[in-house]
C-alpha positions in Angstrom: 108.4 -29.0 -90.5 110.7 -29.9 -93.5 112.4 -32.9 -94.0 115.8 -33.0 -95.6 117.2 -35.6 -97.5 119.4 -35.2 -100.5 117.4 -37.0 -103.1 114.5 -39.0 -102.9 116.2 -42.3 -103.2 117.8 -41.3 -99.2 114.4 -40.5 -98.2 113.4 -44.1 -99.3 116.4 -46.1 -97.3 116.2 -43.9 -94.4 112.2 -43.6 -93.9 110.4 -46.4 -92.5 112.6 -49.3 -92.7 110.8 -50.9 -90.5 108.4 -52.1 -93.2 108.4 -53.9 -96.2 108.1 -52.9 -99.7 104.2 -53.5 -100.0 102.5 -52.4 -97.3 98.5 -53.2 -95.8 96.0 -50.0 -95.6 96.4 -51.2 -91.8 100.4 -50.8 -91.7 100.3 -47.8 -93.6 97.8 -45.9 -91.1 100.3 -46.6 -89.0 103.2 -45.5 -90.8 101.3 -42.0 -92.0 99.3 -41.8 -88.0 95.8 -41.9 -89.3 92.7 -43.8 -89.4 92.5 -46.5 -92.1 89.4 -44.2 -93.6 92.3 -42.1 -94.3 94.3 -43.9 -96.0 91.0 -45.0 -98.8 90.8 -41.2 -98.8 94.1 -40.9 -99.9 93.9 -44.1 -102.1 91.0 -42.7 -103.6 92.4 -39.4 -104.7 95.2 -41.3 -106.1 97.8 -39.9 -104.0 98.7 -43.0 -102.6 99.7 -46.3 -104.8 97.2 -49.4 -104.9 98.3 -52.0 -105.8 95.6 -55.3 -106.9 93.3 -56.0 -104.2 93.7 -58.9 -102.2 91.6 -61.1 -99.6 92.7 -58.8 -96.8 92.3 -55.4 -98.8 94.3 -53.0 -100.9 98.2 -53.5 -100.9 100.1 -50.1 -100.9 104.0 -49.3 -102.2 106.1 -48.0 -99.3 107.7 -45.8 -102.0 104.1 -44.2 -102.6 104.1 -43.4 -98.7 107.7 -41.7 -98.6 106.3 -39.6 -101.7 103.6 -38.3 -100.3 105.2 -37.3 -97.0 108.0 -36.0 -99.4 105.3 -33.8 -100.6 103.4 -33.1 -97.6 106.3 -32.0 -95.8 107.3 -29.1 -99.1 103.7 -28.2 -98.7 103.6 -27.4 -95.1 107.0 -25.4 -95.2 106.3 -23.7 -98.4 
């Protein structure tokens, strides 16, 4: 499956708008449907953004999310 958006930028403003900016490792398992191991996985490897860790856990950018399905998405059709 590919997704097709003209520049990243359209990707951002169309994807998930749902959500805010900064997101919790909660939200974003749902956003991406996985487990919230998943989502340290990915933080891990660095292929999501952390940003500093707060009293309820890591805070992730929404624009590190659409990236990475960006991504995902030119892997799988590739």
């Amino acid at each position: 499956m590919s997704l097709c958006f003209s520049s990243y930028n359209e990707a951002y403003q169309t994807m998930f708008t749902e959500y805010k900016d900064i997101v919790s490792v909660k939200e974003a398992s749902i956003m991406l449907n996985t487990g919230r191991k998943q989502i340290y996985k990915l933080l891990k490897q660095g292929k999501l953004d952390k940003l500093e860790h707060n009293a309820k856990g890591f805070l992730i950018t929404k624009r590190s999310i659409v990236a990475y399905v960006l991504n995902a998405s030119q892997e799988v059709s590739a």
